[in-house]
N, C-alpha and C positions, 0 to 999 in steps of 0.2 A: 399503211405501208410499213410504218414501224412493227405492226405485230407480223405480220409478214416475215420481215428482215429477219426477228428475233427468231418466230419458228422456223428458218433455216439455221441458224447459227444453233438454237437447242438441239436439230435434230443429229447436226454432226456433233456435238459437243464441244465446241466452241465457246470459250466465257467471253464476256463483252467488259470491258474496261473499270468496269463497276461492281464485279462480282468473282470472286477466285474457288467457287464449287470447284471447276472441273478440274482446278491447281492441287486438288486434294484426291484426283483419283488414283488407286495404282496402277503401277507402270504396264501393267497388264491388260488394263480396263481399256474397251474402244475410244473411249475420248481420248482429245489428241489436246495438249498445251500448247499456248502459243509457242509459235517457231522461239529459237534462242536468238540473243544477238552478239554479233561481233563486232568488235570494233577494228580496222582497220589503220596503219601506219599510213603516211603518203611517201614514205620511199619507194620505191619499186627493184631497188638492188637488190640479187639474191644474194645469200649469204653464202657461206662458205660450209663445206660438208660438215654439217651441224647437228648433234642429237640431244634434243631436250628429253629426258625423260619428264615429266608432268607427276601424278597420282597412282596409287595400285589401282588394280583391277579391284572391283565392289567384290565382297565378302564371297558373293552367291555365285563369282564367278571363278574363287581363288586362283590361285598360282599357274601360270601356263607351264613350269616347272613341273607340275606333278600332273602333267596330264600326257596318257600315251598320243601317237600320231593318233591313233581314232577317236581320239578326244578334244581334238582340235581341227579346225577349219579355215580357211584365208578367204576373204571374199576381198574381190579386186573390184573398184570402177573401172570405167574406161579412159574417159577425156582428164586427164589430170594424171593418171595413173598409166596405163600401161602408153600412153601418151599426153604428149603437150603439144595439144592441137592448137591451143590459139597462139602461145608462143610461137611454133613452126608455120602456120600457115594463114595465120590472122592478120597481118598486115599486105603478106600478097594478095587474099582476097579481097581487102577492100580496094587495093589498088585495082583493081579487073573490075570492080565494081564502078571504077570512076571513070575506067576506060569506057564501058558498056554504057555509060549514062552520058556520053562526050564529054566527061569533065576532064579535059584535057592537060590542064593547070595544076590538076592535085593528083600530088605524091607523093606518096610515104616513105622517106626511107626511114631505116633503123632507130636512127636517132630522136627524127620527128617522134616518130610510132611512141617510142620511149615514153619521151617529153610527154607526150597527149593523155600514154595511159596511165603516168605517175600522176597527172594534174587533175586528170578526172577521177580516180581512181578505181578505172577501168568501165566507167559508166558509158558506154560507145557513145549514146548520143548526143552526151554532153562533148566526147573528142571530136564529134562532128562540127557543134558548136563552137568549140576554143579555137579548132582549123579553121572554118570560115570564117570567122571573126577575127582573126588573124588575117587571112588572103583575100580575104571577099566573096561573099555570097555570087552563084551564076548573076548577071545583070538582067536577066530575064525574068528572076524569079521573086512573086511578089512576097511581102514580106507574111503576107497569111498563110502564105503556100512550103513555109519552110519546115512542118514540121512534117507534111505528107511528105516533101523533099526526101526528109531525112531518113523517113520510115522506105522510101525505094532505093535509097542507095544502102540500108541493112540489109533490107530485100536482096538485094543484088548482091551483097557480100555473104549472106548466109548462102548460098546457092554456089557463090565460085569458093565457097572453104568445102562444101560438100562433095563440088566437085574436086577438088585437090586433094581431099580425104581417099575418097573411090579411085582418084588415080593411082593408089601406092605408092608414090613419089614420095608421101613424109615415112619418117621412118620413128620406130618404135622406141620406149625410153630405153636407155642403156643401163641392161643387165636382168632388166624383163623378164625374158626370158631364162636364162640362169636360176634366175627366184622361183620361176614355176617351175624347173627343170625338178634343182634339187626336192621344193616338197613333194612333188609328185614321187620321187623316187623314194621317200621315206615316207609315206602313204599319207601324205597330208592334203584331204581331198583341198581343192582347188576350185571356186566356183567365180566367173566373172559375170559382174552386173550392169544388164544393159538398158535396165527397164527404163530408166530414171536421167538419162545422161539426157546432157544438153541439146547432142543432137538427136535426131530419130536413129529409131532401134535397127533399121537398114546399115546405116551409119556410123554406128558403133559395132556391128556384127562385122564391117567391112573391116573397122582398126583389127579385128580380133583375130579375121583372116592371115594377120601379117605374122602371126604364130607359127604357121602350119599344120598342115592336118596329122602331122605323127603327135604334137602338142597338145591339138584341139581336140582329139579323139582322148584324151587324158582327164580334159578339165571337164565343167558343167556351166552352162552359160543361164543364166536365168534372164527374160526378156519378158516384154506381157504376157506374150501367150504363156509362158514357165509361170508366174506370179497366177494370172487366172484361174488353172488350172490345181496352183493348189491347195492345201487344206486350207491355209489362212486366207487366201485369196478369196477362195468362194465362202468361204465364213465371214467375210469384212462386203464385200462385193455382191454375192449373193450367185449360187450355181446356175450355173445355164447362163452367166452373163454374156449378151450378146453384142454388146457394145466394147467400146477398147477403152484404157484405162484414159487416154486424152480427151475419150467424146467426154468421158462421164466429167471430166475437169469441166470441161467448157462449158456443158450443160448449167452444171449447177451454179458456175460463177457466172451464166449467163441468167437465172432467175433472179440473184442477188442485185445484177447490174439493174433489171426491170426493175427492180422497186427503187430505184433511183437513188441506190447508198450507192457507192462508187468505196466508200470506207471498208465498208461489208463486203464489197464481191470482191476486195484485194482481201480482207481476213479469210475468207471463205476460200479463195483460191491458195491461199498458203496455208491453209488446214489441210486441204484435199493434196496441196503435193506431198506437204508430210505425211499423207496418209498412203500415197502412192510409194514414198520410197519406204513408209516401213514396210510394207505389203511385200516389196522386193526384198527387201535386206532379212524378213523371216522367213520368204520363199527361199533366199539362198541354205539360209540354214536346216530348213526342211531338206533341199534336194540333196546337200553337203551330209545327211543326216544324225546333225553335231547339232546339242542345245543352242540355242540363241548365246548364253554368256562366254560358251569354249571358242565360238566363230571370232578370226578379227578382221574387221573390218581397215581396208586400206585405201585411203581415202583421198579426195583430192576437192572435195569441193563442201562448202558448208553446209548445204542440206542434208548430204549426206550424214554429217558429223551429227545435226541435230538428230537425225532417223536414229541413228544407233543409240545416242545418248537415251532418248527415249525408253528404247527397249532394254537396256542394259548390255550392249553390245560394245568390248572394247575397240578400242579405235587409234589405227594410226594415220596419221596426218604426211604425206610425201605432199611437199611443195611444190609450185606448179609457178605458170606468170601469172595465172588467175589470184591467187592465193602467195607472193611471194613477203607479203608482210605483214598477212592478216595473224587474228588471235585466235590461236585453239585450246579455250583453256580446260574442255572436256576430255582432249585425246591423253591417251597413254604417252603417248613420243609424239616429236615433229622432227622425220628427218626429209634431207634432199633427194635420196636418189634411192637404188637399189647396189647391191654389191659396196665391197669395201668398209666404211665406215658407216655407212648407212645400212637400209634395211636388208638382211642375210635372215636365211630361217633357224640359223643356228641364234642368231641376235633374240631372233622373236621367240624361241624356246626360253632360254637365259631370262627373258624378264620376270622380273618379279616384285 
């Protein structure tokens, strides 16, 4: 079983805790480094319109100063960035969720919410656990039975934020919009990435909608089918790939689970999402048709930040609830919002 494990983890280039080869490959080479880590605060307050500049850009990528618009690129997430989807609608969905489960007794409000996801910090099923443990588990429910509990009432709250996503009811971050206005109007191509977000690519296609089609018909969206199709895609992926970028996740962290490492098919599944979201983040700059190091990447969630790091892609950090006191000590900036003192394209010109 062990030589097994191992020929999965060599064949993605995976090093195992005992050996730092693959730490020595270039940033260019298929092998993928372990994920980064971040350490997180347990405040949860956000701050006040704040911009940390951080580092320059690496040498090979110089000055976004001396580069025309066609020389530079934006590449947007979705959840975090052109929205704050679990800030705006994560606490109503779990509430629909407790409704749908007759858990009649529990209820979120604001405060609670707060309290649960500063204390966890933001680990849902640990606030699942603080809350009952606090009010009381159902009296019905045995105590073996609480973790499948736990896993149907996420169930049920992934599904009602999905649905309150698709309603159009939440609404886009403020000044969004503006941000894509003006690059687009000074020819700064625009690509938003969908391949990689939390939720399904339905899903985030849906946030994007809330742009409009005079917007949308501007920008370039990159989603699986965008990433499959292109050069890097089918060079990483292999052409004619017939399967989608989640079967191929699951597959492979499902041989890894078979040989009974459970240690291995969580390393192997967080190679494979890195590999997923660089696969995105070089499709955007292929479609954007700007090098990897002129694109900047804006960002809202840590994988992200690690994909880019990876490749040499700068990166700015817009804070989210996901993210409102974690460390990004890779990005270029950390700021809160769009417009004003935060992120402007004349800002993101100006750095240097």
């Amino acid at each position: 079983m062990e030589t097994a494990s191992f020929r999965i983890l060599h064949t993605l280039g995976i090093n195992n805790r005992r050996s730092s080869k693959y730490h020595q490959s270039p940033l260019n080479h298929l092998h993928f480094p372990p994920l980064l880590s971040y350490t997180c605060r347990k405040s949860f307050n956000f701050r006040g319109n704040s911009l940390q500049f951080k580092k320059r850009f690496t040498a090979s990528g110089s000055s976004l100063q001396q580069n025309s618009s066609q020389q530079l690129a934006v590449l947007l997430e979705v959840e975090g960035v052109l929205m704050d989807v679990y800030r705006l609608g994560n606490r109503q969905a779990f509430n629909v969720a407790f409704r749908k489960l007759g858990l009649d007794c529990a209820n979120w409000t604001e405060p609670i919410y707060l309290d649960l996801v500063r204390k966890s910090t933001g680990d849902e099923e640990m606030m699942l656990i603080l809350y009952f443990n606090r009010i009381g588990w159902p009296s019905s429910l045995p105590t073996s039975e609480k973790e499948t509990f736990m896993k149907s009432v996420l169930r049920e709250k992934k599904k009602a934020l999905d649905d309150l996503v698709l309603s159009k009811s939440l609404p886009l971050r403020p000044g969004v919009e503006d941000f894509i206005d003006d690059a687009c109007d000074e020819g700064i191509p625009v690509v938003i990435l969908t391949a990689y977000s939390r939720s399904s690519d339905k899903i985030s296609r849906s946030i994007v909608e809330k742009l409009g089609e005079h917007r949308i018909s501007k920008i370039k969206m990159v989603g699986n089918d965008e990433v499959e199709q292109s050069f890097y895609g089918q060079l990483v992926l292999g052409k004619g790939v017939s399967s989608s970028l989640d079967e191929q996740l699951a597959k492979e962290a499902r041989k890894a689970a078979s040989a009974e490492k459970q240690r291995i098919a969580e390393d192997v599944a967080s190679m494979l999402n890195l590999k997923k979201i660089v696969a995105a983040q070089r499709a955007g700059a292929e479609f954007a048709g700007v090098p990897v190091y002129n694109c900047v990447l804006v960002s809202g969630s840590q994988s992200g930040i690690a994909g880019a790091e990876h490749i040499g892609m700068p990166c700015i950090v817009l804070r989210s609830s996901l993210t409102s006191r974690a460390e990004f000590p890779s990005a270029r900036a950390i700021m809160d919002g769009f417009g004003g003192a935060d992120l402007t394209v004349s800002r993101l010109r100006n750095m240097s």
